[in-house]
C-alpha positions as CSV (number, residue, x, y, z in Angstrom):
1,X,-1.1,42.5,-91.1
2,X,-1.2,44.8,-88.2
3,X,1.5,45.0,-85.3
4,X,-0.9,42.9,-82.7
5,X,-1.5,40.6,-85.4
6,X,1.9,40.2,-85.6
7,X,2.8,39.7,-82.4
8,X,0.3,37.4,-81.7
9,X,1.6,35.1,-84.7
10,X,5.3,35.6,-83.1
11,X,4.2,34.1,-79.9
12,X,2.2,31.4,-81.3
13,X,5.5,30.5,-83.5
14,X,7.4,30.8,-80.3
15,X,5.1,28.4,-78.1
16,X,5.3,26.2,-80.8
17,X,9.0,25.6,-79.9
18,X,7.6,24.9,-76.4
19,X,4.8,22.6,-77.3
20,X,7.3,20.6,-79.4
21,X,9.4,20.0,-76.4
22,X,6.3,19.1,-74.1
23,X,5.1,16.6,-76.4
24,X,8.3,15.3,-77.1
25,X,8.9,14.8,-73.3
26,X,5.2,13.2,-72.8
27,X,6.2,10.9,-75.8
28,X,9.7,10.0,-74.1
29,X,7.8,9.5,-70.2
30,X,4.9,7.6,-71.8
31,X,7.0,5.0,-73.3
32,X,9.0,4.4,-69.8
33,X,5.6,3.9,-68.2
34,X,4.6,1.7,-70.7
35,X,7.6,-0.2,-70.6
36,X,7.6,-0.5,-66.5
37,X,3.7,-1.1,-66.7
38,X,3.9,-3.8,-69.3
39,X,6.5,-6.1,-67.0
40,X,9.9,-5.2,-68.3
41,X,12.1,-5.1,-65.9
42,X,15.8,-5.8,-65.1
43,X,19.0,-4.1,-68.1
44,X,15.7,-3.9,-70.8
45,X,14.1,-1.3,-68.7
46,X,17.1,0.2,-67.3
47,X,18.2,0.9,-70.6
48,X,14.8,2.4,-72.3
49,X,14.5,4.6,-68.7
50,X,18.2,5.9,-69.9
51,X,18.2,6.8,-73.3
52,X,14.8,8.3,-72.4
53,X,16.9,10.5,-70.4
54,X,19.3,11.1,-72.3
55,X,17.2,12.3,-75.4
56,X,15.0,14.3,-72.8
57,X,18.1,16.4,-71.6
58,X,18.8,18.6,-74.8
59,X,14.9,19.0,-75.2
60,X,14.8,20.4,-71.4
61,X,17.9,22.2,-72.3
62,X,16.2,23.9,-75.3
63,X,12.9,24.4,-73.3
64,X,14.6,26.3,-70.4
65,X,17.3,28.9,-72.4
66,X,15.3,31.5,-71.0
67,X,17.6,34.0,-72.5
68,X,18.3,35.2,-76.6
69,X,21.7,35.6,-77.0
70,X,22.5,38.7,-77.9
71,X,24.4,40.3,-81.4
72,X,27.4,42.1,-80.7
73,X,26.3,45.8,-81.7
74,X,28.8,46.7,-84.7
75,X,31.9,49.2,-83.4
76,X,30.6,53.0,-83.7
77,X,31.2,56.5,-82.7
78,X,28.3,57.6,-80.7
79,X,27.3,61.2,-81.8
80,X,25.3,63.9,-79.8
81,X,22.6,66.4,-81.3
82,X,25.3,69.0,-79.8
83,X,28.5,67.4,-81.6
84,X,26.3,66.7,-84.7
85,X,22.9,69.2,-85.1
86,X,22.7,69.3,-88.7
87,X,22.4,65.2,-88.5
88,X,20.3,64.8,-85.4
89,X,17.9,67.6,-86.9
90,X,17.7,65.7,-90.2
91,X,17.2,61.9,-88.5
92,X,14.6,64.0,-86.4
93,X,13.3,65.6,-89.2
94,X,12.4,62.1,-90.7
95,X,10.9,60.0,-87.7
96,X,8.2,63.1,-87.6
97,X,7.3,62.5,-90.9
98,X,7.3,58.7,-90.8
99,X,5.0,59.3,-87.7
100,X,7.2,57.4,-85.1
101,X,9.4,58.2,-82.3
102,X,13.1,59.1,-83.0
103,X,16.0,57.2,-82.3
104,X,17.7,57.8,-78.5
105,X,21.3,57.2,-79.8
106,X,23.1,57.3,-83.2
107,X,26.2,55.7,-83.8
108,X,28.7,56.2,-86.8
109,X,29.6,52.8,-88.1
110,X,32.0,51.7,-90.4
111,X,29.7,49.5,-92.8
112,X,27.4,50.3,-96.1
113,X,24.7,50.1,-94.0
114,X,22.4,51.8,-92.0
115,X,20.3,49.9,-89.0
116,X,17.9,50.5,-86.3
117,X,17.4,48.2,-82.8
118,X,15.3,49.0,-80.1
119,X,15.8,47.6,-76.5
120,X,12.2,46.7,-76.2
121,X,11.4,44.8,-72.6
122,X,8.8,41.9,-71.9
123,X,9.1,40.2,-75.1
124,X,9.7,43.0,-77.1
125,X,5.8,44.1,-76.4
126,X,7.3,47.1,-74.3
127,X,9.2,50.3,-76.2
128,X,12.7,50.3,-75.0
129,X,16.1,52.4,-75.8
130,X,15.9,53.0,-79.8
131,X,19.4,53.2,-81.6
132,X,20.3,54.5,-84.8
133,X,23.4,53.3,-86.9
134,X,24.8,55.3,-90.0
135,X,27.5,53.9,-91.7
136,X,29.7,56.5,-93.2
137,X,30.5,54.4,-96.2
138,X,27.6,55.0,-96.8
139,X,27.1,58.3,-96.2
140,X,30.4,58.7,-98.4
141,X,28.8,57.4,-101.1
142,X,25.7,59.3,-100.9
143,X,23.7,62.4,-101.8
144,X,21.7,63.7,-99.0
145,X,17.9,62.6,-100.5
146,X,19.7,59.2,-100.9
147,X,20.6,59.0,-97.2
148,X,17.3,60.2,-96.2
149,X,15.5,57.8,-98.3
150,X,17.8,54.8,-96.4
151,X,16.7,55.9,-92.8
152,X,13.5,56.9,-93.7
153,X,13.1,53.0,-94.8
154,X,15.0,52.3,-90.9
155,X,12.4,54.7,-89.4
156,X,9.4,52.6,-91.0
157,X,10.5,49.6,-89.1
158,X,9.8,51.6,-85.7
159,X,7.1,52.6,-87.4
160,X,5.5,49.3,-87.9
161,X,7.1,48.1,-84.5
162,X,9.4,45.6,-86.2
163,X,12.0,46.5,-84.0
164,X,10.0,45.3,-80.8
165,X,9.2,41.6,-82.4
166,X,12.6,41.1,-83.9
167,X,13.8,39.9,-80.4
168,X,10.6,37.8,-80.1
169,X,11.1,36.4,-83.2
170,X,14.7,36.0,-82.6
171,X,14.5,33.7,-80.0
172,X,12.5,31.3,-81.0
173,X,15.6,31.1,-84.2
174,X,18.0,31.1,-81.4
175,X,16.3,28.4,-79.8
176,X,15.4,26.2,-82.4
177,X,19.1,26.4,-83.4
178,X,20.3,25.8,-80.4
179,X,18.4,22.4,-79.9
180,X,18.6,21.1,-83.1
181,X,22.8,21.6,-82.7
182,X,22.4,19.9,-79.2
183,X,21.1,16.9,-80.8
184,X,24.2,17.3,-83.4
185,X,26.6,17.6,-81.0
186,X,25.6,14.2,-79.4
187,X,25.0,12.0,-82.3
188,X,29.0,13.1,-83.8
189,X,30.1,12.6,-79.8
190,X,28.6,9.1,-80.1
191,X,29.8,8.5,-83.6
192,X,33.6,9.5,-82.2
193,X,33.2,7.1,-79.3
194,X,32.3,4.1,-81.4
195,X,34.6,5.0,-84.1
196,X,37.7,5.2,-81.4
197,X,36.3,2.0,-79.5
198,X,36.5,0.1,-83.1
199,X,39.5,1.5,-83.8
200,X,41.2,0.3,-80.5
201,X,39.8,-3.3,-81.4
202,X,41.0,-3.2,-84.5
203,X,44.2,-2.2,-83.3
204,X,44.3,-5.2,-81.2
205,X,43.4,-7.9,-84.0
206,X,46.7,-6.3,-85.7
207,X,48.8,-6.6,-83.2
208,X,47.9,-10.6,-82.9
209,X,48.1,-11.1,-86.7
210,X,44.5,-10.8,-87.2
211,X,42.4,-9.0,-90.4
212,X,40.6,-5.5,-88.8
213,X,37.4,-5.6,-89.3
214,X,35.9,-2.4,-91.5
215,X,35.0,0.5,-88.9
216,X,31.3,1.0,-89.2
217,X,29.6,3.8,-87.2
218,X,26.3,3.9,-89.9
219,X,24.0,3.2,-87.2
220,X,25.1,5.7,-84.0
221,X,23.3,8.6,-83.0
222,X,20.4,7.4,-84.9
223,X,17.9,8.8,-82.3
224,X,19.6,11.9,-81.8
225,X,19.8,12.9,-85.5
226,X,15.7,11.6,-85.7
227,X,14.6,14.0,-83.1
228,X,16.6,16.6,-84.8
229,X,14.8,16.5,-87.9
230,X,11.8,16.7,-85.7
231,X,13.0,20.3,-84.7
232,X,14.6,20.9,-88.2
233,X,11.3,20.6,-89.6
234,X,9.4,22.8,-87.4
235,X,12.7,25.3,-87.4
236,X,12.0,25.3,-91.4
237,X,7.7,26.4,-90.8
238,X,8.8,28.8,-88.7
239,X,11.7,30.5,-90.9
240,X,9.3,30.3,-93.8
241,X,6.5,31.9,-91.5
242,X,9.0,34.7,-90.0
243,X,10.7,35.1,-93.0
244,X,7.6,35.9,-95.8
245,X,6.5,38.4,-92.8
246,X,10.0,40.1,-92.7
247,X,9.8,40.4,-96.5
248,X,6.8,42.1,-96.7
249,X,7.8,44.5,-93.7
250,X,10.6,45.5,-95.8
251,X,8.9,46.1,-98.9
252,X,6.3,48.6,-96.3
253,X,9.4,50.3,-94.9
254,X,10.4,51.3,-98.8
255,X,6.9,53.0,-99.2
256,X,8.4,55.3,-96.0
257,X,11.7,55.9,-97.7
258,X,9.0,56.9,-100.8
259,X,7.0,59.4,-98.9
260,X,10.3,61.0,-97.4
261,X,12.3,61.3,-100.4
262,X,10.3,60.9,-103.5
263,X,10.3,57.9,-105.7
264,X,13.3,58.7,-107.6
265,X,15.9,59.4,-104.5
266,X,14.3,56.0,-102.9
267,X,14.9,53.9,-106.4
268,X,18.4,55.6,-106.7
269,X,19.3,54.7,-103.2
270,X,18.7,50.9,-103.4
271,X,20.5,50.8,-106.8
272,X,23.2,52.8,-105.1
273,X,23.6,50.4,-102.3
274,X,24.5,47.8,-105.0
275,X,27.0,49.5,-106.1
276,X,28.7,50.9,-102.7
277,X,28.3,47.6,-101.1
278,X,30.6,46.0,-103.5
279,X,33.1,48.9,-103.9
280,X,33.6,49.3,-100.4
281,X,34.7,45.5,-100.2
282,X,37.1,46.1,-103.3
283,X,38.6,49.3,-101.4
284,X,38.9,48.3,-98.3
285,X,40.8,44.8,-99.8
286,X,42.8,46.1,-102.4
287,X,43.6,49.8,-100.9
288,X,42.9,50.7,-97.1
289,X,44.6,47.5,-95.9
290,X,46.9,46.8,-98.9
291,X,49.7,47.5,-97.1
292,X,49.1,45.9,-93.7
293,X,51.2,42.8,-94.8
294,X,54.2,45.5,-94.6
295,X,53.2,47.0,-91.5
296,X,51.6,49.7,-92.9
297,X,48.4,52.2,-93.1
298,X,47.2,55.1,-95.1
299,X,46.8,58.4,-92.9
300,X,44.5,58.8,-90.2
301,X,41.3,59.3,-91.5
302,X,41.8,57.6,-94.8
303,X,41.3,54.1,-93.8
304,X,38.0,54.4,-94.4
305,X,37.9,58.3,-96.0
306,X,39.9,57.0,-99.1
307,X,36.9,55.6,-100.2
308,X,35.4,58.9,-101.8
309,X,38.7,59.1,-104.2
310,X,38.0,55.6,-105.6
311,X,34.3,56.5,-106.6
312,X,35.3,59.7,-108.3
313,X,37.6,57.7,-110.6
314,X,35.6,54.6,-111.5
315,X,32.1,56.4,-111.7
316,X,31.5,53.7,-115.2
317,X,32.2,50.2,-113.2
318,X,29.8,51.6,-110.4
319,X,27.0,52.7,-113.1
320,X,27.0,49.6,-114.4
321,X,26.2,48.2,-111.1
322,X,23.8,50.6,-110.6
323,X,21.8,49.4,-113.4
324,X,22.4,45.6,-112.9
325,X,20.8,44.5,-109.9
326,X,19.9,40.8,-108.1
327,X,17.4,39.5,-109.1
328,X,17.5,37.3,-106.1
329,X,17.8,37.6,-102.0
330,X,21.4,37.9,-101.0
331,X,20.6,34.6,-99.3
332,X,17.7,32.1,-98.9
333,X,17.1,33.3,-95.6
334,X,17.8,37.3,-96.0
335,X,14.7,39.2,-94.8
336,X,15.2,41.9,-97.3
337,X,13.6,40.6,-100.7
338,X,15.8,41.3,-103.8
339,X,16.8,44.6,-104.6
340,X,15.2,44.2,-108.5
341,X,12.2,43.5,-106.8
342,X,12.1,46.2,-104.3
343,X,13.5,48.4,-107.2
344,X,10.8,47.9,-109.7
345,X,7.9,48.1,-107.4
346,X,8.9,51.5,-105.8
347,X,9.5,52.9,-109.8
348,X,6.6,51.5,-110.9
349,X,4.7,54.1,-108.4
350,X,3.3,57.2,-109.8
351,X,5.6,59.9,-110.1
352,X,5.5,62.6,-107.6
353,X,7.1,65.2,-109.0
354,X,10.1,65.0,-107.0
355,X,12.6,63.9,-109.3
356,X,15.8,65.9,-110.0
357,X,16.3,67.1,-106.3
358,X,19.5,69.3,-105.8
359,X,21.1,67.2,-102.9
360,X,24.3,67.9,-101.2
361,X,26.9,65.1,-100.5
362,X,25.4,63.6,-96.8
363,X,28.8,63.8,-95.3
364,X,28.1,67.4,-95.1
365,X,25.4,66.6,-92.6
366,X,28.2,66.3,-90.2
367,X,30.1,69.3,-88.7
368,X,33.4,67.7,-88.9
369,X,33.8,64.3,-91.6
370,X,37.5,64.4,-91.6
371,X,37.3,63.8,-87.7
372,X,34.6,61.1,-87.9
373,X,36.4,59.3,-90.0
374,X,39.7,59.2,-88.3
375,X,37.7,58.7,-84.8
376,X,35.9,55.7,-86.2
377,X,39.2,54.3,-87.3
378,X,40.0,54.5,-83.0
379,X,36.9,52.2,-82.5
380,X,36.4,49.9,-85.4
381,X,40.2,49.0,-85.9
382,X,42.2,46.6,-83.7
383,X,44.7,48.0,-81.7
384,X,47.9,45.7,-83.3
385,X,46.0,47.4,-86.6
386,X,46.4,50.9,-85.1
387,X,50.0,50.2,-83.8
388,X,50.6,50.2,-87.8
389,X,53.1,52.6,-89.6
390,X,51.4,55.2,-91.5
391,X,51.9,56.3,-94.9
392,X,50.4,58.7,-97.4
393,X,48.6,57.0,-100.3
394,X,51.6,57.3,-102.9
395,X,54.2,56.0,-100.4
396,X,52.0,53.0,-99.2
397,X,51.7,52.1,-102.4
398,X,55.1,52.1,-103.4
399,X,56.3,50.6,-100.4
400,X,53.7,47.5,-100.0
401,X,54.5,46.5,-103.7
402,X,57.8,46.3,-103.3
403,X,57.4,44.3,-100.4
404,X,55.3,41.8,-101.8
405,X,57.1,41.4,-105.2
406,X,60.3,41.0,-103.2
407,X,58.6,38.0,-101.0
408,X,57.2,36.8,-104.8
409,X,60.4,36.1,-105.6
410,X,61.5,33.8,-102.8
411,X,60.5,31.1,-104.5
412,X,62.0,32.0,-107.7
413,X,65.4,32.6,-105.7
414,X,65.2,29.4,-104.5
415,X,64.7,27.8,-108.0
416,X,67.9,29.6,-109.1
417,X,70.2,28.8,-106.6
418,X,68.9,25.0,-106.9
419,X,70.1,25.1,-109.8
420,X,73.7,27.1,-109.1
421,X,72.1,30.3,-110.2
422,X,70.7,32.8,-107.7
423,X,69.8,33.9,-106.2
424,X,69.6,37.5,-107.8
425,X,69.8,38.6,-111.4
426,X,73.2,39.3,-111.8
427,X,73.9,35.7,-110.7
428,X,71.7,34.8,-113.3
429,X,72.7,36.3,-115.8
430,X,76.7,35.1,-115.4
431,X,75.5,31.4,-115.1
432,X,73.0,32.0,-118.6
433,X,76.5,33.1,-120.1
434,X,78.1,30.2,-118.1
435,X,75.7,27.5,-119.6
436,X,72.7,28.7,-121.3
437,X,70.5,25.7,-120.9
438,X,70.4,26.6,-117.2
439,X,67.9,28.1,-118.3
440,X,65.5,25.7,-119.3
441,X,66.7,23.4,-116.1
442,X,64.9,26.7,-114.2
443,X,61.7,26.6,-116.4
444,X,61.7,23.1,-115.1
445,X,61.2,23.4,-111.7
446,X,57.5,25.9,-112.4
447,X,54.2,24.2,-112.3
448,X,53.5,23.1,-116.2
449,X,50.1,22.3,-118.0
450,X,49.7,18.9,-119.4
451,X,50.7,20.3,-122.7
452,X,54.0,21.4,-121.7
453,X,54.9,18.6,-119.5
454,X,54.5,16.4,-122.4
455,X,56.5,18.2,-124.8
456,X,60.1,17.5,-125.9
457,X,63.0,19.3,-127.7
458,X,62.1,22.8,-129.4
459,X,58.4,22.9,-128.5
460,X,59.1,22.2,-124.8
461,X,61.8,25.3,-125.0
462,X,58.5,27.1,-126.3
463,X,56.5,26.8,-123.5
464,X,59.6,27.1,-121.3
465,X,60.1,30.8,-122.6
466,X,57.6,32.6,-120.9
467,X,58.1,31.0,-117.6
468,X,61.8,32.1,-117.7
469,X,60.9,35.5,-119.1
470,X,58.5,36.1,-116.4
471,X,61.2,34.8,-113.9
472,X,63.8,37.4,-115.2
473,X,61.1,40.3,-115.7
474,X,60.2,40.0,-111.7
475,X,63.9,39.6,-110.4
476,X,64.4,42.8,-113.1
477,X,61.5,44.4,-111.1
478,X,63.0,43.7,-107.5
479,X,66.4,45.1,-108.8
480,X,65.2,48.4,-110.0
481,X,62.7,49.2,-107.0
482,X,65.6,48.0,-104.7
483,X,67.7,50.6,-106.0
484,X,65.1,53.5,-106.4
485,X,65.2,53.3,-110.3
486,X,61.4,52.7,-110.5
487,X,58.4,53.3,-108.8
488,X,54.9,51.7,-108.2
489,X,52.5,54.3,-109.0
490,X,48.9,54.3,-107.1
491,X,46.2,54.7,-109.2
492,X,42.4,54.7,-108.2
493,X,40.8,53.6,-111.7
494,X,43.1,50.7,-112.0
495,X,45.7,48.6,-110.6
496,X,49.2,50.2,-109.5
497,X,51.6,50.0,-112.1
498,X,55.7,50.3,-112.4
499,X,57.1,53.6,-113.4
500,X,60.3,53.2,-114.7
501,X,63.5,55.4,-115.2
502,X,62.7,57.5,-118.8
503,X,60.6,57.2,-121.6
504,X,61.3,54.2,-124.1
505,X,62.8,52.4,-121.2
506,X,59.7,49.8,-121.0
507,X,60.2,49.0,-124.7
508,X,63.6,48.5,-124.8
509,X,63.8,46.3,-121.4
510,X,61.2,44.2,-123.4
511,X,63.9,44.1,-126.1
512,X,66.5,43.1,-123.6
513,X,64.2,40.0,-122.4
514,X,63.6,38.3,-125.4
515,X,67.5,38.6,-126.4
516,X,68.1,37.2,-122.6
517,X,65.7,34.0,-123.4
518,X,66.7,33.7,-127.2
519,X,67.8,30.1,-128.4
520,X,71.3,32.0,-128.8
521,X,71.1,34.2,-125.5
522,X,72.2,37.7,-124.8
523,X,72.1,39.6,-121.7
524,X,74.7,42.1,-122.5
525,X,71.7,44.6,-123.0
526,X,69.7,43.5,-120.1
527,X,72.9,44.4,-117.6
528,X,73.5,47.5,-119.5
529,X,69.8,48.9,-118.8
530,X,69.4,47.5,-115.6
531,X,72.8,46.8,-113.6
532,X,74.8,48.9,-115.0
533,X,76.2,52.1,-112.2
């Protein structure tokens, strides 16, 4: 479908939304003259001429919000063809050979994506300012054909002028959504009014001995919630009608990214979008803001520059996700079909004899990467987030874990000094001497499967043994790091683990645990290896 044709369907969709309202309003003033011109008179008429009105207001509203709201643009680094030529010659490089106008701006952003928008003017029929957005995940995780093969697809949607009827389109979302929650909002305000008007009389009937009746509020808002399914049901024709169209644009901007890059690098870059996308959002959890809860952030730069280290060391999890792509849109409504999909049509093209391009990482597009990265940090993080102590990677580690074990084991401390011993291990260890059923009195107060709360004599003391050996292993832990004796270690291929003092001491603190929990118990070893000066 060509770009008029597509505009023309855009509008009719939108003036749909309009004629809805119109007819709608004719329906609502036809029945008040009907009502009036058939005789009714007096609180009858009064009361039809009012909820006529009332009904008519969010319709009017609807009809007359003249205005889309717009998206807050995503927090970027704006970046001149002087600060950046390699990059600008590259984007430009591409719009010529997708045969369309290159963007005015390009922004750095912080997300596995890349985007375009266009400020297009008299409902998006007009060009307007074109912006570019790069996210330098993404570019971290990417070989230059990759990267050209993502904006390559981005310059097909100027291409096909998607950019100019996305606002068109847009509206007409924004202002079905916004009518049908109008009608939402006063149903539930009329539901709350009746419910709190019951509820005062039933109060009442209380207070002078009498039953309450049962609140019932099944039948409020009735006409509100029926005109919204009125607009519900038109909102779903024209997601379905907006949204096969966005589909298929996609799938035309991928034959762009083909004719840029080749079939391979396009393929390559979808399937490596699956697997950035969901390695970002396991960095950025479990590493970059790990130690936040302590105060604390890796080095300039590395916030969102630490990301290259954890894709060097877990290249098997991400080619795995490579190969094992959705077979379904991220979401019923996602304009992008699923990436399978899109996958297996753009390798089931001829080849083109482009496969096995030499590519250089794209973050050497940029003159200076280590500065884009710690300038995006200025723009994309809050400022209480930038007021944050920072640490190099090993030290962050070390430091957040010990934190966060130490605040584990509040609740353990308060266990032990419940029951006379805590709240640290030393304590714990003179009252298991001092009384060694103690410890099962501690196991006692830990959450317990049904299985274990039912058990009595020696089998309860066997499911009672690894709560308390888990409860001396983590006070163990706080002791050592407390004192410097051990260390979390940062590692990028898996979680951070405890280094302790020498070699053979994990084995024999093991050792030292299981005496501690014995039937007969011993902690002479476990104060030895741990407490001892």
């Amino acid at each position: 479908m060509g770009a008029s044709l597509r505009a023309l369907r855009a509008l009719v969709l939108l003036a749909g939304f309009y004629l809805l309202g119109v007819v709608l309003l004719a329906v609502l003033a036809g029945l008040d003259f009907a009502a009036i011109r058939g005789g009714l008179h007096g609180p009858a008429a009064a009361k039809i001429l009012i909820v006529s009105v009332v009904l008519a207001i969010p319709i009017v509203r609807g009809l007359f919000m003249l205005r889309t709201p717009k998206e807050e643009p995503p927090a970027g680094i704006p970046v001149t063809e002087a600060e950046e030529p390699a990059l600008w010659e590259a984007v430009r490089d591409i719009a010529r050979q997708v045969g369309t106008r290159a963007p005015d701006r390009i922004l750095l952003i912080d997300e596995v994506n890349a985007a375009v928008d266009e400020e297009a003017r008299l409902l998006g029929l007009l060009p307007g300012t074109r912006r570019l957005y790069i996210g330098l995940p993404l570019m971290t995780g990417m070989d230059e054909m990759q990267l050209r093969a993502v904006l390559a697809h981005e310059m097909g949607h100027y291409a096909n002028l998607d950019t100019r009827l996305t606002p068109l389109i847009a509206r007409g979302r924004a202002q079905l959504i916004r009518t049908i929650g109008h009608f939402h909002e006063r149903a539930d305000n009329k539901v709350a009014k009746e419910r709190a008007r019951q509820e005062k009389a039933a109060e009442k009937r209380i207070a002078k001995g009498k039953k309450a009746r049962e609140i019932d509020t099944s039948g409020e808002g009735a006409m509100y919630r029926a005109m919204a399914k009125l607009y519900t049901a038109y909102g779903n024709f024209y997601m379905r009608a907006t949204l096969s169209s966005a589909r298929r644009q996609e799938l035309a901007a991928d034959l762009a990214s083909v004719r840029v890059a080749g079939r391979d690098s396009a393929a390559s870059a979808l399937r490596e979008l699956n697997a950035l996308g969901s390695a970002h959002e396991f960095y950025m959890s479990s590493y970059a803001t790990l130690g936040v809860g302590a105060g604390l952030l890796p080095p300039p730069g590395e916030v969102f520059g630490g990301l290259r280290r954890l894709l060097e060391a877990r290249q098997d999890e991400l080619d795995d996700m490579r190969r094992e792509l959705p077979d379904e849109p991220a979401s019923p409504y996602d304009s992008h079909p699923a990436l399978a999909e899109r996958v297996a049509r753009i390798e089931a093209l001829a080849d083109d004899g482009r496969a096995g391009q030499a590519a250089r990482p794209s973050l050497e597009l940029l003159s200076d990467a280590e500065g884009a990265l710690a300038a995006l940090e200025r723009v994309a993080l809050t400022p209480e987030a930038l007021g944050l102590k920072r640490l190099d990677w090993e030290d962050l580690v070390h430091e957040s874990m010990t934190r966060y074990v130490s605040e584990g084991a509040e609740e353990l401390r308060e266990a032990l000094s419940a029951e006379g011993a805590g709240p640290e291990l030393s304590t714990l260890l003179d009252a298991i001497d001092a009384d060694p059923a103690v410890r099962w009195r501690i196991a006692d107060r830990f959450p317990k499967s049904e299985q274990a709360a039912a058990a009595t004599g020696r089998a309860a003391r066997e499911f009672s043994r690894p709560v308390l050996r888990r409860v001396v292993n983590q006070l163990v832990t706080v002791e050592l790091t407390a004192r410097g004796a051990a260390r979390w270690q940062l590692s990028w291929s898996e979680s951070a683990t405890l280094s302790y003092p020498a070699d053979g001491f994990e084995e024999r603190l093991g050792l030292a645990l299981d005496a501690a929990v014995a039937d007969q118990p011993d902690t002479e070893s476990l104060r030895k290896l741990v407490l001892a000066p």
